[in-house]
N, C-alpha and C positions, 0 to 999 in steps of 0.2 A: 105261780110256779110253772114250769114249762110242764108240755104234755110231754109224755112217753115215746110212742110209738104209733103212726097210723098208717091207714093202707089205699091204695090209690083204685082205683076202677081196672086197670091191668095188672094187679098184682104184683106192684113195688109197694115200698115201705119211705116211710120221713120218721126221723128220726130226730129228736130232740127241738121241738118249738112250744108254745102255747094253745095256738091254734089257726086253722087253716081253711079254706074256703076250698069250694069246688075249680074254680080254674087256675089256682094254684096248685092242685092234684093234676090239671089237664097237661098244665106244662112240664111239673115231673113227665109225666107217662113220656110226652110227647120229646121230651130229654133222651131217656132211653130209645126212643125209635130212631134218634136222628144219629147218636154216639156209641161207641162199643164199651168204654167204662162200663164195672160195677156199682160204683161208688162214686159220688159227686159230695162235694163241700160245698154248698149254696152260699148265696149272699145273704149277707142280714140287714136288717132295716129297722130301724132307724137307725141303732147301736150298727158301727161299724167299729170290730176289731178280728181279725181272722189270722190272731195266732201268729206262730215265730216263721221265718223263712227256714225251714230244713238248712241243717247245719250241713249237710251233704249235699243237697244240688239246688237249693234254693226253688222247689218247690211249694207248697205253701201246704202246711201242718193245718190240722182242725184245730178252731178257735175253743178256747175255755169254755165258752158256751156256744156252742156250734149248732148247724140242724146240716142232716145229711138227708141226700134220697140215696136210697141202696134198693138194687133188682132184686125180684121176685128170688134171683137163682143165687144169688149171695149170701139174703136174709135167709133160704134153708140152709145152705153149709155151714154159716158163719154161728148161727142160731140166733134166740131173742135175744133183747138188745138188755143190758144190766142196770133195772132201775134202783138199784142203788147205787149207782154211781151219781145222781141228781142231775144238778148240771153238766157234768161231765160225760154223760150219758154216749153222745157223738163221739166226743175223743177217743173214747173207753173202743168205741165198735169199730172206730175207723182203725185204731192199732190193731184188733183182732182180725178183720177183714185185709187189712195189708199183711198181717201174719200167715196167711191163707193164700197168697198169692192171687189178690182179685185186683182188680186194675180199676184205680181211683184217680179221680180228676175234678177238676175245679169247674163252677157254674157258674159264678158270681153275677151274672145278670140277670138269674131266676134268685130273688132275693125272697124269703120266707120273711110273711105279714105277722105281723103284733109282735115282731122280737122285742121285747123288753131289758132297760140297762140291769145291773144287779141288783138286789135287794139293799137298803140302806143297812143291814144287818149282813154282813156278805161273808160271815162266820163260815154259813155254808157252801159258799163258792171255796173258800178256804178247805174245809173238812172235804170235801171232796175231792179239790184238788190233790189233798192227800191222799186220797183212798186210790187214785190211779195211778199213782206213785206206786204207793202199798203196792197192787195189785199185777205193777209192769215189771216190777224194780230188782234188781237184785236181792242177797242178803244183805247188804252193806245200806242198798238204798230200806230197804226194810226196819232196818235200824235206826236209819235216819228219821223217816216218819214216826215211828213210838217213840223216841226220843222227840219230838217237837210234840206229839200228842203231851206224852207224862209234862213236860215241862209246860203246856197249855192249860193244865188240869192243876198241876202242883205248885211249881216253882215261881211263876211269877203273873201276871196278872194283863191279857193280852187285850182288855176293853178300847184301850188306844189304839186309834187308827179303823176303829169301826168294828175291829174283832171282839163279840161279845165272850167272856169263858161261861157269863150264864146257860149262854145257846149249848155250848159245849158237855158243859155237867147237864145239861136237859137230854142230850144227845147220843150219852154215854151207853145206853142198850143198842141203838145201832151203831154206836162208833165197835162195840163188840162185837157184835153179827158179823160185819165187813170183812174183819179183818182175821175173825175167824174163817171165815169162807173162803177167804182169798188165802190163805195160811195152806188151806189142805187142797185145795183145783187149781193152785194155780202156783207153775214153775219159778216165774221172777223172773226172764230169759235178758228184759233189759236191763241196760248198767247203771251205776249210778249218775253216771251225766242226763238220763233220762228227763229225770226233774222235771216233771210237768208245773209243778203249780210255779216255779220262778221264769221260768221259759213262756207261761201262758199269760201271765200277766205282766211283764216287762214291758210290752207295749201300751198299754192304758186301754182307753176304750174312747169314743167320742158318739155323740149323738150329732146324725148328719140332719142339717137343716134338709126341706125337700126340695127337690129342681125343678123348676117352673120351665126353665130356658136350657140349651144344651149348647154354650158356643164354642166355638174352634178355639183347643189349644195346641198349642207349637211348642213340642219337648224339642229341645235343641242339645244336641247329644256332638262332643266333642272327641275326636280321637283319634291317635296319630298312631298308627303302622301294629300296631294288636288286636288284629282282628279275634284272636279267640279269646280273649278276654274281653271286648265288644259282644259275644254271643252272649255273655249272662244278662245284660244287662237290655238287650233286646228281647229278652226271653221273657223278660217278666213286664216290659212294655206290652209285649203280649197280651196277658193275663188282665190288662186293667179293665175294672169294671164301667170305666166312663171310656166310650167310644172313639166320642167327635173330638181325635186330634190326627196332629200331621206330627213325622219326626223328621227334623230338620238336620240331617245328618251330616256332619262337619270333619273330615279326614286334614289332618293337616300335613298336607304332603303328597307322596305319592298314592294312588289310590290300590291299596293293600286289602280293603274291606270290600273292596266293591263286590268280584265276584259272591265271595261268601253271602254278602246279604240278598245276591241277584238269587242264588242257589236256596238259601235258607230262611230268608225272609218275605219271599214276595208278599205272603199276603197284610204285611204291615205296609203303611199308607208311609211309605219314606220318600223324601228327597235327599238324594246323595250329591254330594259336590267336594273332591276331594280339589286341592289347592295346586298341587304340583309340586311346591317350592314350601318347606316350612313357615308360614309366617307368624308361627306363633301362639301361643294359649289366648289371649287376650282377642289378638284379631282375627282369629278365627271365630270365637263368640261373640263379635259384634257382625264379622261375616253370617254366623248365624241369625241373631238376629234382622239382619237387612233382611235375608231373604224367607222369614218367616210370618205368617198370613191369618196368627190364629189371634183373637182378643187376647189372652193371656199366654204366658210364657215361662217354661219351667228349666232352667239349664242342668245338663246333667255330665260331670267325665263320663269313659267307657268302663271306669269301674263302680260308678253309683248302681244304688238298685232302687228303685220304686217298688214298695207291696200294692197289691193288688186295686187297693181301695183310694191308694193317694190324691191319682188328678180327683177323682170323685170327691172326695173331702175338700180339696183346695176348690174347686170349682162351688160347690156348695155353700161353702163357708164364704168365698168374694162373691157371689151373688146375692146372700142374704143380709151380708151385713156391711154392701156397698164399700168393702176397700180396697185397696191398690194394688196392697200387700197380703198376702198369708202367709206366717215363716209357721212352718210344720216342724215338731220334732224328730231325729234322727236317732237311729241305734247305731254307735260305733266295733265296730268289728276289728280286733284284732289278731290278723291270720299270719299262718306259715305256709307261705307259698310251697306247694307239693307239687306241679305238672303245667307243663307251658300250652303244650297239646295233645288232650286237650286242658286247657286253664283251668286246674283245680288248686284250690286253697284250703287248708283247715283251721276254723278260727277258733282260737285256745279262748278270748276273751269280748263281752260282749257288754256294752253301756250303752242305760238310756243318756241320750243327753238330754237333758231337763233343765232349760235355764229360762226360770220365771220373767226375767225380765230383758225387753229385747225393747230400746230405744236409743236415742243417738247418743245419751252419754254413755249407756254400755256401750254400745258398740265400739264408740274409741277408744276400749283397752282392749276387750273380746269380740273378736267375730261369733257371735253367739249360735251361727248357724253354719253348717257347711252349704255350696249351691244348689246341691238337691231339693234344701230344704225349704227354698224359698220360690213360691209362685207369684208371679206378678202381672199387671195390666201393661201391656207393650205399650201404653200410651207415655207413662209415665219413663222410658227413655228418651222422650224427646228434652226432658230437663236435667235428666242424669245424664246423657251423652254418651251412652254407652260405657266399655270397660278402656281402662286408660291404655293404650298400647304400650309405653313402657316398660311396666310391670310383669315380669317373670312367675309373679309368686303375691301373693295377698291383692291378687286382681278382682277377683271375686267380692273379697271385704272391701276394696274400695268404692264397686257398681254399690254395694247394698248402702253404705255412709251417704254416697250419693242419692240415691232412691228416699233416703229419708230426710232429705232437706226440705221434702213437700208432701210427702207420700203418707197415706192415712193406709192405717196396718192392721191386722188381728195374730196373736200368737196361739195356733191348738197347740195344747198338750198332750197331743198323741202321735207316739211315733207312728210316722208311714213311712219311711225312706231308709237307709242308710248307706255307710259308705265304711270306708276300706281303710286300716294303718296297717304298720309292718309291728309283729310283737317281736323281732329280732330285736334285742340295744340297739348293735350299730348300725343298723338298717332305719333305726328311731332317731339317733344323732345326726346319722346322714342327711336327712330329712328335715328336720331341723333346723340344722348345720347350713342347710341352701335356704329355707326360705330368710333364716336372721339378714340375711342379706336385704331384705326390703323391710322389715322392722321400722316402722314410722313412715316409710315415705306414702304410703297410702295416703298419708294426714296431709303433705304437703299440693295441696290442692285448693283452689281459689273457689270450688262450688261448693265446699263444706262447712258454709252457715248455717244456723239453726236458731231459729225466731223461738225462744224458750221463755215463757212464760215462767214469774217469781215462784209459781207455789212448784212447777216442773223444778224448778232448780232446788228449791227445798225437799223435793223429793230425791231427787238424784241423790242429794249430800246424805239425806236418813237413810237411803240404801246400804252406801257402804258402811255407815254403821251397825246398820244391823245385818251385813255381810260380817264383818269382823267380829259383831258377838254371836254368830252360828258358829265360824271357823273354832274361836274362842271355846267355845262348850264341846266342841270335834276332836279340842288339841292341836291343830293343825293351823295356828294365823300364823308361826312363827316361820313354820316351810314353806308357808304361801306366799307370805311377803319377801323370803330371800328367794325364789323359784320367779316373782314377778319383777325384782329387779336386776336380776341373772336374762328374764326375757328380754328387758328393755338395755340390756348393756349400762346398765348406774351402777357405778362406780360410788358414787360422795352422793347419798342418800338427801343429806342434807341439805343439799343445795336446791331441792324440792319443797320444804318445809312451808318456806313465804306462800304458796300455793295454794297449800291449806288452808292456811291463815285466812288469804283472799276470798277462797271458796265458802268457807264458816260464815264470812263476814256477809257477802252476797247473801248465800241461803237463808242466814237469820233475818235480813230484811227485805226477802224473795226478792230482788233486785233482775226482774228478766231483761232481757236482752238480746241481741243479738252473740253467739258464740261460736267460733269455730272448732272444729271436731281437735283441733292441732291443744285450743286452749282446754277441752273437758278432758283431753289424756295429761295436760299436765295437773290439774285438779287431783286428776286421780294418784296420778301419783308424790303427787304432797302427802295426801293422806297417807300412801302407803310410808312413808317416811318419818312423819308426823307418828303413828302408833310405833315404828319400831323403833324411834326413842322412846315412844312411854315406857316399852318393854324393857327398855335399858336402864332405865330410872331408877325402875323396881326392884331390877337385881343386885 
């Protein structure tokens, strides 16, 4: 269980860890002498996950399980810190201390020792995350939690998924105390969007291998005449807790950003090179590319965001488990642009994207990743060739088809990036509307072999079947399959069918081979053809 609360030799406070050694107290101290913050969010180690991006300016919130260092002159105002909150302990203070107006900031390269992942019983990362709910929330949000408590107790049975209701009915004297206490001291001032426990867990969690070596990465950041929309996205380049990179900064056109970053950015390690003359999404990132100098390479538009911890993860993760590739997961953000200057957005809806399986036969129906979310060895474009100049729109998915014709890969399941849609319809159709335009021609490409061994190919095929019996149990294979042949413009379903056939025949006698990305998207969509006769059969 985390420790509480302890105190440094000049009289600051840490605030939610385990335990702590003397010159990890040294460096707190030595935090406060160097910063005017009251409050600092520290890094964690091993366990890296540090919470949602602020839904208002993309600061970064206290993690589910945080450790804070708070001043001597905070910790009297603010008072002790609430150990019944458990693990929530940090969050719980950093809300109160922002409600007080103290001034909080992020440290993430003073990382607090022996942070531990959650408990394999995480009932009570659960119940507490309730409790800070309870405690912040409205009437409405108030309601919400006794309502998920009673229905945890009564109604149905939460053991699935790791939540014990044992832990729960064991727990029922201070599930009472809490919420008595917080009932009579305390107002509820925030709303119900507050939501801490769905907000603090969306991102997952990962355990960071450790860095032995620290080599140059090259974010290559692409963008054409928005500079203040470029500022968030520099902002939190900022923030990252791995150091040693350069930002390879690509204006496509006239150079609109320049001043701003000369004015607002100098102390990031940037190379600026705006082009003059539009030459394009594509060949601007292989322009980036050329002239970037780091072992790995992460590309990003000006409206991607990297959290805090990303390069650090990605870098960790290819050093220790020697691949080419790391495609990290994303949180998709869908906002209502509110303000040009400065660039504010409010984003109504937010998804993980979690897609288990990321190899060549998916990829040629799904780009399973957007580019933020892929970090790679700049070695390996000298057989990918870079991004195809042609392409307007699915350039992106074509570098990564390409990258996987040789490229040895790791998938984490934890979000560290996301990126931007429009929740407007027609702002969604719009968009849409322009990329249908290159819909397949990504395939049309002579590098997109793939050396697939029998039992890969029997695996691919049992995928989509047991893709089509999750949709199945969802209710949802019937909108799936007209939504994916609505993507691909099919018309006469059927004319896909032989496909299947073909593909069955192959997987049941793993028959590898050589295949191109053009022949796994017709595979796939046999299949889809193939079940929505069956469907037709039956009724």
């Amino acid at each position: 269980m985390i420790k509480k609360v302890g105190e440094t030799k000049k009289g600051n406070y840490i605030i939610g860890l385990q335990k702590y050694d003397e010159s990890f107290l040294n460096k707190v101290d030595s935090l406060f002498d160097e910063r005017a913050e009251d409050v600092f969010v520290l890094g964690q180690y091993p366990v890296l996950s540090t919470g949602m991006l602020s839904l208002e300016d993309f600061s970064c919130k206290c993690p589910p399980v945080g450790t804070l260092a708070v001043s001597g002159k905070c910790y009297k105002a603010t008072g002790e810190a609430d150990k019944d909150m458990g693990w929530t302990i940090a969050a719980d203070y950093l809300y109160r201390a922002n409600k007080l107006g103290f001034r909080c900031g992020t440290s993430y390269e003073i990382k607090a020792p022996s942070f531990q992942e959650y408990p394999e019983d995480i009932t009570e990362v659960w119940l507490d995350g309730l409790f800070l709910d309870y405690k912040h929330g409205n009437a409405a949000l108030k309601n919400t939690v006794i309502t998920k408590l009673y229905k945890a107790i009564v109604s149905y049975d939460i053991s699935v998924g790791n939540y014990s209701r044992k832990t729960i009915l064991k727990k029922i004297p201070h599930i009472c105390k809490v919420l008595i206490k917080n009932s009579i001291n305390q107002s509820g001032d925030a709303s119900e969007g507050f939501n801490f426990l769905t907000n603090a867990t969306l991102r997952g969690s990962f355990s960071v291998p450790q860095l032995t070596i620290s080599p140059l990465v090259s974010v290559i950041v692409r963008t054409h005449r928005r500079p203040e929309v470029l500022k968030k996205t520099l902002g939190l380049l900022r923030m990252q807790t791995y150091k040693n990179f350069e930002i390879v900064l690509i204006e496509d056109g006239e150079p609109t950003a320049e001043k701003m970053i000369a004015t607002e950015f100098g102390d990031l390690p940037i190379r600026y090179h705006a082009t003059g003359k539009p030459i394009g999404r594509s060949a601007a990132a292989n322009l980036g590319f050329s002239l970037a100098k780091g072992k790995y390479c992460n590309l990003l538009d000006d409206d991607d965001y990297l959290f805090p911890e990303h390069l650090e993860t990605a870098v960790s993760v290819a050093e220790s488990k020697k691949v080419d590739i790391v495609f990290l997961q994303d949180l998709s953000l869908s906002i209502d642009k509110c303000g040009d200057a400065p660039y504010k957005f409010e984003i109504k809806e937010i998804h993980f994207m979690n897609f288990p399986r990321i190899d060549p036969f998916t990829m040629s129906h799904l780009c399973a990743t957007p580019d933020n979310g892929v970090f790679f060895r700049k070695e390996i474009l000298e057989y990918a060739v870079g991004m195809r100049e042609d392409l307007d729109a699915n350039e992106d998915w074509s570098l990564w088809l390409r990258m996987l014709t040789e490229a040895s890969y790791f998938v984490v399941h934890f979000a560290t990036c996301c990126f931007v849609v429009p929740f407007n319809e027609k702002e969604k159709e719009d968009r849409v509307q322009k990329y249908s335009a290159y819909n397949g021609l990504q395939f049309k490409d002579d590098l997109l072999k793939y050396y697939t061994s029998g039992e890969q190919l029997r695996d691919y095929y049992t995928g989509i079947l047991n893709d089509f019996d999750a949709l199945t149990a969802k209710g949802q294979l019937e909108k799936y399959l007209s939504d994916e042949f609505t993507y691909w413009n099919i018309t006469d379903p059927d004319e896909y069918i032989h496909f299947a056939d073909e593909f069955k025949e192959k997987a049941d006698k793993q028959k590898g081979g050589v295949y191109s990305a053009e022949t796994f998207l017709m595979y796939y969509l046999g299949m889809l053809a193939q079940k929505q006769k069956e469907i037709a059969k039956r009724r």
